[in-house]
DRENVOKE-832184 format. One record per residue (C-alpha): residue number from 1; residue in one letter; chain; x, y, z. Coordinates in steps of 0.1 Angstrom, whole numbers. Each point is the difference from the previous one (the first is absolute). Layout:
// DRENVOKE-832184
nr->NUM | rest->a | kette->A | X->X | Y->Y | Z->Z;
...
// end
This chain:
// DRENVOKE-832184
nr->1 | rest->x | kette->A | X->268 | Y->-482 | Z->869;
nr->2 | rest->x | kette->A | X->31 | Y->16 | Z->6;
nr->3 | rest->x | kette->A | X->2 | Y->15 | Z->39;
nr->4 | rest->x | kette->A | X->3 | Y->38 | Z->4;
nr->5 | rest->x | kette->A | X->32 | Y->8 | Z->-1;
nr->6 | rest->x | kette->A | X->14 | Y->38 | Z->14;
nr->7 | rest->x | kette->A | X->31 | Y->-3 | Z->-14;
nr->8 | rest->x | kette->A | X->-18 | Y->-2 | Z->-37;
nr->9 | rest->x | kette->A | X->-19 | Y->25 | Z->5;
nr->10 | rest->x | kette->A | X->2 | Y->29 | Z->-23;
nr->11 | rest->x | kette->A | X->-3 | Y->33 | Z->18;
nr->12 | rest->x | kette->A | X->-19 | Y->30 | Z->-7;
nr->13 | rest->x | kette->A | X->15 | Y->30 | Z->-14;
nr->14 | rest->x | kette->A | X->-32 | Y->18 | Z->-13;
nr->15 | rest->x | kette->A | X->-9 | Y->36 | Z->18;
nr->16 | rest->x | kette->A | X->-32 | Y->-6 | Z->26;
nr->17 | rest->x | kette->A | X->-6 | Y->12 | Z->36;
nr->18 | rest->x | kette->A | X->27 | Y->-24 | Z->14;
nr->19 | rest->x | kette->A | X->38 | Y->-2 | Z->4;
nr->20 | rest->x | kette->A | X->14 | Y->-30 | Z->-16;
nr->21 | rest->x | kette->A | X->13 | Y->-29 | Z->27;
nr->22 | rest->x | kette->A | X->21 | Y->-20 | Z->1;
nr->23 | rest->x | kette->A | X->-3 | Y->-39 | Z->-3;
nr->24 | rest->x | kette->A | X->1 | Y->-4 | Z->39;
nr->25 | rest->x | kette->A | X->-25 | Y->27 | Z->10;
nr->26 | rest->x | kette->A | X->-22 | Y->-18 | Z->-28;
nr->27 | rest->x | kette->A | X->6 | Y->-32 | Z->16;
nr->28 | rest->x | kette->A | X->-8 | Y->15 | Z->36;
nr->29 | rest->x | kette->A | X->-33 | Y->10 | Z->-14;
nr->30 | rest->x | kette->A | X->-10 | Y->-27 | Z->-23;
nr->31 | rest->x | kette->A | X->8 | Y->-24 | Z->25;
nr->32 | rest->x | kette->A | X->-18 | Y->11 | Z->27;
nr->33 | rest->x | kette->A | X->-37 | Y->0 | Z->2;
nr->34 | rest->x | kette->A | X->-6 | Y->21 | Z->24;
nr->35 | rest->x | kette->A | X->17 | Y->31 | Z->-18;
nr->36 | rest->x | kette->A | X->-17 | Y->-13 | Z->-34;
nr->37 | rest->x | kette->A | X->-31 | Y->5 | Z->23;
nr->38 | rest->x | kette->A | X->7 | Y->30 | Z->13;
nr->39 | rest->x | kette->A | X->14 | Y->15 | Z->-35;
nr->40 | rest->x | kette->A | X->-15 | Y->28 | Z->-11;
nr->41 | rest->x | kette->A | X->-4 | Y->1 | Z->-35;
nr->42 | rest->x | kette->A | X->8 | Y->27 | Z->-20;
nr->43 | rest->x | kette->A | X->-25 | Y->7 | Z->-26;
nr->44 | rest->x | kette->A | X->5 | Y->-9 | Z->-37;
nr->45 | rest->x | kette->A | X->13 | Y->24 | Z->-28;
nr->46 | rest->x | kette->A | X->-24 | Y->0 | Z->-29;
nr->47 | rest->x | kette->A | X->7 | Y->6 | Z->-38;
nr->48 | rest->x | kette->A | X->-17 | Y->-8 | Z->-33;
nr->49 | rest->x | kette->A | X->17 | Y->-21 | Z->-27;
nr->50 | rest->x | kette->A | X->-14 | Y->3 | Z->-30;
nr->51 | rest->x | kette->A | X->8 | Y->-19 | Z->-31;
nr->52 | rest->x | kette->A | X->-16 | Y->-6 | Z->-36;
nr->53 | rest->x | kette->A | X->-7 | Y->-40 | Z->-1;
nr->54 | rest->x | kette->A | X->4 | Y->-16 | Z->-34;
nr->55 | rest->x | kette->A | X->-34 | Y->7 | Z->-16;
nr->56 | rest->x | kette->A | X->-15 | Y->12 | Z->-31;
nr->57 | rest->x | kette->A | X->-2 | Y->37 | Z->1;
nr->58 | rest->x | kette->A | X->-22 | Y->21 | Z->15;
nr->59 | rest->x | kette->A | X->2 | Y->-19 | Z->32;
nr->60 | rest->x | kette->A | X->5 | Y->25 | Z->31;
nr->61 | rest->x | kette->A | X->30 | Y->-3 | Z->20;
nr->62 | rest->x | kette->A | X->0 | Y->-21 | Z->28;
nr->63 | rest->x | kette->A | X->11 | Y->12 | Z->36;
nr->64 | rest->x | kette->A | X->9 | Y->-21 | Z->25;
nr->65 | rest->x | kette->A | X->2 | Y->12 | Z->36;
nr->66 | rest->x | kette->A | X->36 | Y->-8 | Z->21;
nr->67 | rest->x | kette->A | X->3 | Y->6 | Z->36;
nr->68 | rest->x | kette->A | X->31 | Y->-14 | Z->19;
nr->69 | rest->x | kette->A | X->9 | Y->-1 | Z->35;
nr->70 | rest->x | kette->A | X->29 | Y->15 | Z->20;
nr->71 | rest->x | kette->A | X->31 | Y->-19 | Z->5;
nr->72 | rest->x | kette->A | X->-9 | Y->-18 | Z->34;
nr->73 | rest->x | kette->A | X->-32 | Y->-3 | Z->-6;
nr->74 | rest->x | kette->A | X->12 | Y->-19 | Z->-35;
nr->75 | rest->x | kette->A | X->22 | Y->-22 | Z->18;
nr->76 | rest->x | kette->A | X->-29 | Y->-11 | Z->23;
nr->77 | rest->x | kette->A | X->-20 | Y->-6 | Z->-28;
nr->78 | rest->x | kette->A | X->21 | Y->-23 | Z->-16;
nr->79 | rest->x | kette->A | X->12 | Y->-18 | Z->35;
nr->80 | rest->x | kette->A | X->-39 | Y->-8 | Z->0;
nr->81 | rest->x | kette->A | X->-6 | Y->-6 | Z->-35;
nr->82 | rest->x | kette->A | X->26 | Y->-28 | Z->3;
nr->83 | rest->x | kette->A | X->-21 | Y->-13 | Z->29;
nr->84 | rest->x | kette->A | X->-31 | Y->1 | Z->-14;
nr->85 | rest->x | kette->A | X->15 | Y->-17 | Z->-37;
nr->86 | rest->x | kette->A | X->15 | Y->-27 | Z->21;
nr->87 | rest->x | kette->A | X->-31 | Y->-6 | Z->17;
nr->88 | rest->x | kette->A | X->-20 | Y->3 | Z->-32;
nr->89 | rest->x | kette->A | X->20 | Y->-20 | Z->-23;
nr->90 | rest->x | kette->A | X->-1 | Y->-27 | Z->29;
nr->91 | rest->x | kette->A | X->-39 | Y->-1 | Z->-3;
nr->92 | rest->x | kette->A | X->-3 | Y->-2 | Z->-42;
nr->93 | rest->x | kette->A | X->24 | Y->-29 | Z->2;
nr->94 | rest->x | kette->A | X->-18 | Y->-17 | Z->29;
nr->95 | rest->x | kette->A | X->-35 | Y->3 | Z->-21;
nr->96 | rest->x | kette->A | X->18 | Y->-9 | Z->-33;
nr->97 | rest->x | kette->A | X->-4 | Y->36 | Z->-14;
nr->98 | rest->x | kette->A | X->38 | Y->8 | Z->2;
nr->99 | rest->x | kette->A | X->0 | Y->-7 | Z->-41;
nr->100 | rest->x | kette->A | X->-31 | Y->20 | Z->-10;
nr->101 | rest->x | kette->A | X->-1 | Y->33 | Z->18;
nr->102 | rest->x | kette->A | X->25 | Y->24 | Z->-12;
nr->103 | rest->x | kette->A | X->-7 | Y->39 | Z->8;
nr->104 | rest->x | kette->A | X->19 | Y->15 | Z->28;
nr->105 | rest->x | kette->A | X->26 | Y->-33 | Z->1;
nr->106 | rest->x | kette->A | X->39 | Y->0 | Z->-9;
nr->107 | rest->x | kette->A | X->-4 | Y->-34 | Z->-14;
nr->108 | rest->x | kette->A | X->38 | Y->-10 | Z->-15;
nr->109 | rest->x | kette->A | X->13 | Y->-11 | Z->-33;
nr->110 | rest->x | kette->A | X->12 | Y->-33 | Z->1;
nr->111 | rest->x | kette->A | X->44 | Y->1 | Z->10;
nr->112 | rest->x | kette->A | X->-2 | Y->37 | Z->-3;
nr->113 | rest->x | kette->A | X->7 | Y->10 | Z->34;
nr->114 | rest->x | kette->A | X->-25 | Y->28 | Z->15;
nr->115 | rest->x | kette->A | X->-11 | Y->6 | Z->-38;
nr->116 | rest->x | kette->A | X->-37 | Y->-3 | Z->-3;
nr->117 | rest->x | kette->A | X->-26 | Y->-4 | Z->-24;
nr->118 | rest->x | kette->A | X->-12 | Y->24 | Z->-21;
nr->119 | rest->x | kette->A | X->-35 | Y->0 | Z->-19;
nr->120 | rest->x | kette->A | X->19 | Y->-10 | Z->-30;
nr->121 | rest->x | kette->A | X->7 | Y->-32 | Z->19;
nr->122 | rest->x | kette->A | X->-33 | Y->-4 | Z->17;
nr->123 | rest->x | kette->A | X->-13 | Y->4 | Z->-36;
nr->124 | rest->x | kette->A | X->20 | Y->-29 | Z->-13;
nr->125 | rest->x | kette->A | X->-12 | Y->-23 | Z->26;
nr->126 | rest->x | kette->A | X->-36 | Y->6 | Z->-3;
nr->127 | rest->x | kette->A | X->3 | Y->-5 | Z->-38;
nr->128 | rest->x | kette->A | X->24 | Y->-31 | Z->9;
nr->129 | rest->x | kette->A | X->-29 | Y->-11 | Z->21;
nr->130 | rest->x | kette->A | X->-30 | Y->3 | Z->-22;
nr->131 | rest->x | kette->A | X->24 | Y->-14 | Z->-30;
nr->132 | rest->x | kette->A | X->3 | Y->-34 | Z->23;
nr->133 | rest->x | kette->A | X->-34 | Y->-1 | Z->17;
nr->134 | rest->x | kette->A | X->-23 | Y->10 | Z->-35;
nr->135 | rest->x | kette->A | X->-34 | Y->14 | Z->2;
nr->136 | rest->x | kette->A | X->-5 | Y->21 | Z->37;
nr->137 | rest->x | kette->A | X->-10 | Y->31 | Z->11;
nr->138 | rest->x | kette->A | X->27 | Y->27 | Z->15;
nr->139 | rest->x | kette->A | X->-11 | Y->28 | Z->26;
nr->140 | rest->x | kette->A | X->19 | Y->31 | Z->3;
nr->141 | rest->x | kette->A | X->-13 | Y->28 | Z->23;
nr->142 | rest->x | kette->A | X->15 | Y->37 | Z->0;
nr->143 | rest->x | kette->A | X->-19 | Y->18 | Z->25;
nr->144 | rest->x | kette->A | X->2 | Y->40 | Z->0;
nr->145 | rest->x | kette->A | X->11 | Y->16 | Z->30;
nr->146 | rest->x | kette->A | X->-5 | Y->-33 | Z->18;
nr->147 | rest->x | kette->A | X->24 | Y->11 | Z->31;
nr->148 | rest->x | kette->A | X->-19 | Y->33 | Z->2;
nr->149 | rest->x | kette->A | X->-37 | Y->-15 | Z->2;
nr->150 | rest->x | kette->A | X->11 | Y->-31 | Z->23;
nr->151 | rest->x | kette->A | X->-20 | Y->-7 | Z->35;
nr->152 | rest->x | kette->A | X->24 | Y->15 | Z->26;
nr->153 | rest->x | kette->A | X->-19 | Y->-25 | Z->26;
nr->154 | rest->x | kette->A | X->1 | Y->-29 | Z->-23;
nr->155 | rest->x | kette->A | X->38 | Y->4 | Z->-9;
nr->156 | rest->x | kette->A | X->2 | Y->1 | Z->38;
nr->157 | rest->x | kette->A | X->-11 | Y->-28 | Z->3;
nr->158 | rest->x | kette->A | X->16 | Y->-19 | Z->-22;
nr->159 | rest->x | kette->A | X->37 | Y->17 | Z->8;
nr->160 | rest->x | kette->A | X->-7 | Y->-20 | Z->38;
nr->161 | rest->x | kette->A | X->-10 | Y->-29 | Z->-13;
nr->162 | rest->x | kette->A | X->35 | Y->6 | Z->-31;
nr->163 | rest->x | kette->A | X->19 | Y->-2 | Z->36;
nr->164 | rest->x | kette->A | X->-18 | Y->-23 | Z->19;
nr->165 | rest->x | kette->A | X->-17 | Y->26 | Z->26;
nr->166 | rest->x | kette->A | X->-35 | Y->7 | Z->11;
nr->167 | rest->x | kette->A | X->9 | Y->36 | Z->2;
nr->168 | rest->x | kette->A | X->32 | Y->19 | Z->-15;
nr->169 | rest->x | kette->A | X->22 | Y->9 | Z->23;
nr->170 | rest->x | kette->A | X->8 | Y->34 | Z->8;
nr->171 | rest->x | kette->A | X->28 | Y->2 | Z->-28;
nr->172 | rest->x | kette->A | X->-15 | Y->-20 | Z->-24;
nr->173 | rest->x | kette->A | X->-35 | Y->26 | Z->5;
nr->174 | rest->x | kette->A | X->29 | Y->32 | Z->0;
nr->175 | rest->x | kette->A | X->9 | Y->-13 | Z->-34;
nr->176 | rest->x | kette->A | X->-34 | Y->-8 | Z->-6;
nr->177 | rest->x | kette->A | X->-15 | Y->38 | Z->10;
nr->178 | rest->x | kette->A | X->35 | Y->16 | Z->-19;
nr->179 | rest->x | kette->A | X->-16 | Y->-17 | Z->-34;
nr->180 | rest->x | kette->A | X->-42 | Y->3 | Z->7;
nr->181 | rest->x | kette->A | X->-3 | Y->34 | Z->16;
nr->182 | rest->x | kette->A | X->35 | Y->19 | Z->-20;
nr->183 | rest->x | kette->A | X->6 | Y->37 | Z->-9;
nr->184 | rest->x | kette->A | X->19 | Y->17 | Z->-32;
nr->185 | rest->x | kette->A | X->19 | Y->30 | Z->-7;
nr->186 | rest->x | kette->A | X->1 | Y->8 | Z->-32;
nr->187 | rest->x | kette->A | X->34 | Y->0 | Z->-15;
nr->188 | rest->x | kette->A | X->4 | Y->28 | Z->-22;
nr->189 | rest->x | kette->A | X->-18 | Y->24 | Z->25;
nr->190 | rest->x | kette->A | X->22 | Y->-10 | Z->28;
// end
């Protein structure tokens, strides 16, 4: 994996509760646990997207609820994100699952740079596979609102043990309370 690179970064431009800042003051921030522990979130503006899925008719509209975070608080999100992936992709390839799990992973085309898979690809491979192995069983599992129903203890848990810690440290649990215990505004009344 790629390390996280400032310069690369793309910055934020969309209206929120924060100024926009500049690549230093979001490498003074990201950089430093201590402010990333003492941060203080902003909370997340809400909206509803709402789309028609390709269906046979009759089928109600679907609506899918967006919140995003304020510039800094972005920027700390993805400093971590980064951390945590590194950490994450290090522990599927160490128990030989670094080929099979695929949600939630930038998982590159081959010579295609930062390009990554798409389920078109992921498609093709699992067809590829069964093609070559013959008669086996395939499990896929989409779980509704999976990150909204999750144990906050349990993914406490297993975000110290992601990291190699007993207990997260003071800005790993900031992040941590940011994501578990968040507010929203709603867009459109704001």
């Amino acid at each position: 994996m790629k390390p996280w690179d400032i310069e690369n970064l793309k910055l934020k431009h969309y209206p929120h509760f924060d100024a926009e800042l500049s690549k230093k003051k979001i490498a003074a921030l990201v950089e430093n646990p201590e402010r990333v522990s003492t941060h203080p979130f902003h909370p997340f503006l809400y909206f509803e997207e709402k789309y028609k899925p390709f269906r046979p008719s009759g089928k109600p509209i679907k609506i899918r609820p967006i919140r995003y975070a304020c510039r800094a608080d972005s920027y700390i999100y993805s400093r971590y994100r980064h951390i945590l992936a590194t950490a994450y992709e290090k522990l599927l390839k160490s128990n030989g699952l670094d080929k099979s799990v695929l949600a939630y992973r930038h998982i590159p085309l081959k010579d295609s740079g930062a390009k990554g898979k798409s389920n078109i690809e992921f498609a093709k491979d699992v067809f590829d596979k069964i093609n070559e192995v013959g008669n086996c069983v395939v499990v896929t599992a989409d779980i509704s609102s999976y990150f909204d129903s999750i144990d906050h203890a349990a993914l406490k848990s297993m975000w110290g043990r992601l990291i190699g810690k007993a207990h997260l440290p003071s800005n790993h649990f900031a992040l941590f309370k940011s994501l578990t215990s968040y507010t929203d505004v709603d867009y459109k009344e704001l």
